[in-house]
C-alpha positions as CSV (number, residue, x, y, z in Angstrom):
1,X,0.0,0.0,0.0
2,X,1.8,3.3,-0.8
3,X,1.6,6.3,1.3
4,X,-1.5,8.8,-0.9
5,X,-3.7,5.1,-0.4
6,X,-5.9,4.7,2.5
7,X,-6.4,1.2,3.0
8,X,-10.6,1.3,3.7
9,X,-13.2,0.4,1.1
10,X,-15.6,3.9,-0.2
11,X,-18.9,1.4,0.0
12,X,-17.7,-0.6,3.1
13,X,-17.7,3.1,5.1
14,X,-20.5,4.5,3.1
15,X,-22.8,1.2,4.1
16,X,-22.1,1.4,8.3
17,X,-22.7,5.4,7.9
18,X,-26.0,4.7,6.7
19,X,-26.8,3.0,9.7
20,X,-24.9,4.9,12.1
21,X,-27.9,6.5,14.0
22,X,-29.0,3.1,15.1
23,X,-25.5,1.9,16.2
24,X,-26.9,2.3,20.4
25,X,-30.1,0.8,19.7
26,X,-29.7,-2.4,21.3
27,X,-33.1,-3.9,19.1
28,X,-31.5,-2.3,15.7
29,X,-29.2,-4.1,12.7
30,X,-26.3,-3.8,15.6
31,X,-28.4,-6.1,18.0
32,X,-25.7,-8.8,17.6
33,X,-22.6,-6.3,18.2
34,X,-24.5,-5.5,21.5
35,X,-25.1,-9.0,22.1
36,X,-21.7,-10.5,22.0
37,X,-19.6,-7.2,23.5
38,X,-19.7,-8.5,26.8
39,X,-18.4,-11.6,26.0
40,X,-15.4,-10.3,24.0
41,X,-15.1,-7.7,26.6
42,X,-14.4,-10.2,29.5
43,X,-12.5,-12.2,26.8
44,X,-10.0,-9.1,26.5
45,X,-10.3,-8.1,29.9
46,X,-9.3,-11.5,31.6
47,X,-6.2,-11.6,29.6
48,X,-4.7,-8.4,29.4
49,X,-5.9,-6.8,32.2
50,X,-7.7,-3.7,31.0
51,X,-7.8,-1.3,34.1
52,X,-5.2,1.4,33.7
53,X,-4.1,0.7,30.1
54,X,-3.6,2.6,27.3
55,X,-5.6,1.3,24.7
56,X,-6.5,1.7,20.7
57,X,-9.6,0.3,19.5
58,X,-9.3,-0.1,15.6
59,X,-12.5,0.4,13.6
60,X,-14.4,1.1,16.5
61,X,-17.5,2.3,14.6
62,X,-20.2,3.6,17.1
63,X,-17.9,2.5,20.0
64,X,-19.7,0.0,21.4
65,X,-16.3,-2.2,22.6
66,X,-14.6,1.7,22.9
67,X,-17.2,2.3,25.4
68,X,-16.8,-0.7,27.5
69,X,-13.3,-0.9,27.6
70,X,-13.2,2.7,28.8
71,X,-16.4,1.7,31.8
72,X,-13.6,-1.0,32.9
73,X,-11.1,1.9,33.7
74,X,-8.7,2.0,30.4
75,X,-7.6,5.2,28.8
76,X,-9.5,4.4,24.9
77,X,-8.8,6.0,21.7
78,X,-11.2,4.8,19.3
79,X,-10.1,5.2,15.5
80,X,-12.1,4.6,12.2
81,X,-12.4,5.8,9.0
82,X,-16.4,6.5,8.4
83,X,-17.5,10.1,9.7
84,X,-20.9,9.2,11.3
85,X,-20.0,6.4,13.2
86,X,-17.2,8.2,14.8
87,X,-19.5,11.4,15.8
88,X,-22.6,8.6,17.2
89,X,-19.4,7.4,19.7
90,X,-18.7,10.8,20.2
91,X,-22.2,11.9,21.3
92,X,-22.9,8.5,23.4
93,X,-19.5,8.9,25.0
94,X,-20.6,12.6,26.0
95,X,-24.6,11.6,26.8
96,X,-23.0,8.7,29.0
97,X,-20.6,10.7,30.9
98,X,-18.2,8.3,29.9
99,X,-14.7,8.6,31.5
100,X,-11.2,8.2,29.6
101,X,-12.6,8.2,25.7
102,X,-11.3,10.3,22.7
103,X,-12.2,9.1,19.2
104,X,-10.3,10.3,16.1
105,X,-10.9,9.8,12.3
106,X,-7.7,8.4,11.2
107,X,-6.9,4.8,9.8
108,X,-4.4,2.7,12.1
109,X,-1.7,3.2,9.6
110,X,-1.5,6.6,10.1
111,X,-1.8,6.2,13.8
112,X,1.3,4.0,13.8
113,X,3.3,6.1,12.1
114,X,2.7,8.8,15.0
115,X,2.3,6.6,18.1
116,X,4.1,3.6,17.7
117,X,4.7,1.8,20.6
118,X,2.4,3.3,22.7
119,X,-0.4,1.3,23.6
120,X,-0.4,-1.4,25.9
121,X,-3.2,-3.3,24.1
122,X,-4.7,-3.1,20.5
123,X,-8.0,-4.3,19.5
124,X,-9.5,-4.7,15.9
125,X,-12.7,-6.5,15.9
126,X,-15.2,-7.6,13.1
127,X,-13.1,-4.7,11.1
128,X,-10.5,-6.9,9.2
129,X,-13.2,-8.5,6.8
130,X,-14.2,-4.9,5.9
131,X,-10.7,-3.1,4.2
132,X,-8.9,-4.3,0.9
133,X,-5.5,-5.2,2.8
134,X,-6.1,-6.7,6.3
135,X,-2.6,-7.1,6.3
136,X,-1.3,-3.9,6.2
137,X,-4.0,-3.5,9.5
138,X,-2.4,-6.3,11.5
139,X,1.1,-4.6,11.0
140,X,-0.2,-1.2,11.7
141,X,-1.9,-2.9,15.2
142,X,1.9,-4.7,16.0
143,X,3.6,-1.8,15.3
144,X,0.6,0.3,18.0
145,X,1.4,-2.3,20.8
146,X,4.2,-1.7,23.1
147,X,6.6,-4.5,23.8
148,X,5.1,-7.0,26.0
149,X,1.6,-5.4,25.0
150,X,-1.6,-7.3,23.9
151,X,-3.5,-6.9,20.5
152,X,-6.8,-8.7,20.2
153,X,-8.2,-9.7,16.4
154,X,-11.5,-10.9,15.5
155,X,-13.1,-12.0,12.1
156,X,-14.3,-14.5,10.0
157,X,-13.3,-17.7,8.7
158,X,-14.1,-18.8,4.8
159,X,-15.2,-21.5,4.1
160,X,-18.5,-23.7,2.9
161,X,-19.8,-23.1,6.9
162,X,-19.2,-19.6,7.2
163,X,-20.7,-18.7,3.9
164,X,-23.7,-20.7,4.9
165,X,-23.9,-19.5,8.9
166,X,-22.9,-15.5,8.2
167,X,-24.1,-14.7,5.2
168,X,-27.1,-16.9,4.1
169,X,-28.1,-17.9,8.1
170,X,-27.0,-14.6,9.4
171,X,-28.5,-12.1,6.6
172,X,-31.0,-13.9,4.6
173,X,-32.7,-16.3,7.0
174,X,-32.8,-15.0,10.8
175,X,-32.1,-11.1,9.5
176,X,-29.5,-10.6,12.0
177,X,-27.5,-8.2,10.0
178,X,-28.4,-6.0,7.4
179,X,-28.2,-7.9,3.5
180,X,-24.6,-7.2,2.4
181,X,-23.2,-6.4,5.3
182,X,-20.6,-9.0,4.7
183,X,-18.7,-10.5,1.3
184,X,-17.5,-14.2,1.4
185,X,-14.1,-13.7,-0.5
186,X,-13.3,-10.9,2.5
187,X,-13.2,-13.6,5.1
188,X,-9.8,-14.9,6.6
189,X,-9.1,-17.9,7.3
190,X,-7.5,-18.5,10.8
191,X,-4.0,-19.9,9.2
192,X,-4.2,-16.3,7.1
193,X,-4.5,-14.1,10.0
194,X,-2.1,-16.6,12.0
195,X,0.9,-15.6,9.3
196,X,-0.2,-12.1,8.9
197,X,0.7,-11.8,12.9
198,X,3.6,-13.9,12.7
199,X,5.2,-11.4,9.8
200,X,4.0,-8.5,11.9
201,X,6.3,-10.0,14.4
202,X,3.4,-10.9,16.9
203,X,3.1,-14.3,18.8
204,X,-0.5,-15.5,18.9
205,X,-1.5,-16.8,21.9
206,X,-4.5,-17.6,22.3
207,X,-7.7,-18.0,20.2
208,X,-11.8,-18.4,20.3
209,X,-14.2,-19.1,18.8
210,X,-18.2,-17.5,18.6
211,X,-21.2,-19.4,18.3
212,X,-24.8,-18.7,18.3
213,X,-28.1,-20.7,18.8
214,X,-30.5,-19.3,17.1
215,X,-33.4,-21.1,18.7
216,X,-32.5,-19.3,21.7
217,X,-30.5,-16.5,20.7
218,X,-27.6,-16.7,22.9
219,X,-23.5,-16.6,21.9
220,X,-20.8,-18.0,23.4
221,X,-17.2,-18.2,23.0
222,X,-15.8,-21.8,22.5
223,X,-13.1,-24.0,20.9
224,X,-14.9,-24.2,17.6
225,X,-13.2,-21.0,15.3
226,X,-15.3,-22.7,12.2
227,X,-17.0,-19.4,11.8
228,X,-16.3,-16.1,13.6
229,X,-13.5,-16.4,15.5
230,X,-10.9,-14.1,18.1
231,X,-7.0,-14.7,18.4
232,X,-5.0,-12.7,21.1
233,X,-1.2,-12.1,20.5
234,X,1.4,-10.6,22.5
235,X,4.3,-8.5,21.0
236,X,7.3,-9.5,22.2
């Protein structure tokens, strides 16, 4: 990617800033992002330790995760690249009196160039299925992290079971999400995003996966990374 390309996709921004007034509305299209936040939440929490940390949330649309991480005592800059999203987070954060929060429109690239090392943990999540070179976002989150600091990935697998459970299941059948909110050949496989981290000198160290019943309507983390899926990594 040279330096006059941002790496974010015109349509991908354009489609969440349609919806970015509904991004609190626990009942809206984001329903599922409001569902499964405390589970990634704890998730990041238990591992890295989140009170007093300095942290960089990477496409953190309407700042749902931002918000959270911030209400569990970390200092949170929220970045992304789509205008409305970023001014919802801005007006929650304000209306919710919430503590330690900035949010800035600038892609993690550029925020890596001007703050590297400075963050004791990075987190990207449901973002890296969204932007033309995910890779170039994995290096930008190593290069965020401090040594011995935490960055936290999710996204989702490809393959015949994913196509089935987040696109026809998810959009088409139970109307979870929005038609088109996600393209098949954008998914990552878990080896992909494994290598990515490895060449952006990160150690992964642990990984999830997210499942949902949809008889009941409940997620849960698991062992089973068949579909949408977490990895934590450490910078050494």
């Amino acid at each position: 990617m040279s330096d006059t390309t941002v790496n974010a996709d015109p349509q991908e921004l354009a489609k969440f800033s349609e919806l970015a007034h509904r991004w609190w509305d626990p009942e809206s299209e984001f329903k599922p992002l409001h569902q499964i936040n405390p589970l990634r939440l704890d998730w990041i929490d238990a591992q890295a330790g989140l009170k007093g940390r300095r942290v960089v949330d990477i496409g953190c649309g309407g700042g749902i995760l931002s918000d959270a991480m911030a209400r569990r005592g970390a200092r949170v800059l929220g970045i992304d690249l789509a205008t409305k999203p970023l001014r919802v987070a801005q007006l929650h954060a304000l209306e919710a009196a919430t503590p330690d929060i900035e949010y800035r429109e600038v892609s993690a690239e550029v925020l890596a160039a001007e703050q590297p090392g400075q963050f004791d943990i990075v987190t990207c999540m449901e973002m890296l299925e969204h932007v033309p070179e995910p890779a170039s976002v994995v290096r930008a989150a190593a290069t965020l992290a401090k040594p011995g600091g935490w960055v936290f990935f999710s996204t989702i697998n490809r393959n015949p079971k994913s196509f089935l459970f987040a696109i026809v299941g998810a959009e088409y059948v139970l109307n979870l999400l929005p038609r088109g909110t996600h393209e098949y050949a954008r998914f990552i496989r878990p080896r992909e995003l494994a290598q990515w981290c490895r060449d952006a000198g990160l150690d992964v160290v642990s990984s999830r996966g997210l499942e949902y019943n949809p008889l009941t309507g409940r997620y849960w983390l698991s062992d089973d990374t068949s579909v949408n899926y977490l990895f934590g990594c450490r910078k050494p």
